[in-house]
C-alpha positions as CSV (number, residue, x, y, z in Angstrom):
1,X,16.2,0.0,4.1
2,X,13.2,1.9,4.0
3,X,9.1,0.8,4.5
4,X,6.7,3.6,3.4
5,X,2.7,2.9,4.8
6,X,0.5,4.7,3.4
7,X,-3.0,4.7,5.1
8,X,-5.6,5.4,2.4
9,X,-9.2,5.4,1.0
10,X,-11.9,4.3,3.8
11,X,-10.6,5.1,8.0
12,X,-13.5,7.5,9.4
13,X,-12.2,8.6,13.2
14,X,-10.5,4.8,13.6
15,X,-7.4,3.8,16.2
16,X,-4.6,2.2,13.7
17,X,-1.9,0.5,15.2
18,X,0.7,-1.2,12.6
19,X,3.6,-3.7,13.8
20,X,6.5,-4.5,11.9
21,X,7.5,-8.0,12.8
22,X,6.1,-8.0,16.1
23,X,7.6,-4.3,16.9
24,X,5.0,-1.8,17.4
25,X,5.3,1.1,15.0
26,X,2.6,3.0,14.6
27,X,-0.5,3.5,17.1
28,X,-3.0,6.6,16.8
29,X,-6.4,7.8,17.2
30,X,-8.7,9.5,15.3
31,X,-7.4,8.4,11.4
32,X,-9.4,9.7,8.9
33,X,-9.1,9.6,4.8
34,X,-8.9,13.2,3.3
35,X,-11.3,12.5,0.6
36,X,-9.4,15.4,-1.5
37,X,-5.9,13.3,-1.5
38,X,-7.4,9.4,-0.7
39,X,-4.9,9.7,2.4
40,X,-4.8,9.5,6.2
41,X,-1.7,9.3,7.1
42,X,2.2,7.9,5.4
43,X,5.2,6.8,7.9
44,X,8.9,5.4,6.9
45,X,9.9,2.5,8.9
46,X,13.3,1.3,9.4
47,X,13.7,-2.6,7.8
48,X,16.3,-5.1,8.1
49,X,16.2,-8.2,6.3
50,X,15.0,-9.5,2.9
51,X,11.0,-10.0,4.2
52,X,9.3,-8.8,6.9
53,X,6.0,-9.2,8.8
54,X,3.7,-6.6,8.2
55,X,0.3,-6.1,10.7
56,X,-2.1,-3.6,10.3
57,X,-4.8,-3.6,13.0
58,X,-8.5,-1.3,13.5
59,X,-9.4,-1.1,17.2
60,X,-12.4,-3.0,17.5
61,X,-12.2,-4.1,13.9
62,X,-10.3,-6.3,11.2
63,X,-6.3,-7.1,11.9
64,X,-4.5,-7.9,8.4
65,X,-1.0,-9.4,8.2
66,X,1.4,-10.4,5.2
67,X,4.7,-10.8,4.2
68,X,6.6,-7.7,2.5
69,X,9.6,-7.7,0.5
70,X,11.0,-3.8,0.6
71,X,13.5,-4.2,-1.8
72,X,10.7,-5.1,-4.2
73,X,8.0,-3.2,-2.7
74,X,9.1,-0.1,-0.9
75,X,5.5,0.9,-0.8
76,X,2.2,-0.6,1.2
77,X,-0.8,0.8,0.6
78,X,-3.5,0.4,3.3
79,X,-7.1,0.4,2.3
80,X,-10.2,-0.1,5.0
81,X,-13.3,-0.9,2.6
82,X,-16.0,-2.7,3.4
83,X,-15.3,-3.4,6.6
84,X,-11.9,-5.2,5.5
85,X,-8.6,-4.1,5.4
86,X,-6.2,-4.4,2.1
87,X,-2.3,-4.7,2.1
88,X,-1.2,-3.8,-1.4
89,X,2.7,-3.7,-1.7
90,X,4.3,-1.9,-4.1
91,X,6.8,-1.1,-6.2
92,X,6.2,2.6,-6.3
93,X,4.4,4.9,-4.2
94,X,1.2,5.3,-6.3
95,X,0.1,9.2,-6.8
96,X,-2.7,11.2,-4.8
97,X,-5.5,11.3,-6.3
């Protein structure tokens, strides 16, 4: 089974690293939001199992984690606003604005 992340609205020049129960799967640099799409970056990740632990981390700033179901939400959407980060699992991967 598939996991899509999609980074969106509010990274300016941040590290991201992203963990999928415990494993490190995604770690870079310099992510910023394309204000013309809402996007910074998308990745697939290989799941097993019903639910799984998702952790989305800014260096020097906010780490988020929460449980995902893929068969039910395929799709996380990651948003940095306010100084917060948002995990919003869905069941579709939402359009670029």
């Amino acid at each position: 089974m598939t996991l899509r992340v999609r980074l969106g609205e509010g990274f300016q020049d941040n590290t991201v690293s992203v963990r999928v129960d415990g494993k490190q799967v995604y770690d870079r640099p310099n992510v910023s939001t394309d204000l013309t799409i809402s996007r910074a970056d998308s990745f697939d990740v290989a799941v097993d199992g019903p639910s799984v632990q998702l952790e989305v981390a800014v260096q020097g700033g906010p780490t988020v984690r929460r449980a995902v179901e893929p068969a039910q939400t395929p799709f996380v959407e990651v948003r940095f606003i306010d100084g917060a980060l948002h995990l919003l699992p869905l069941p579709a991967e939402p359009p670029m604005l």
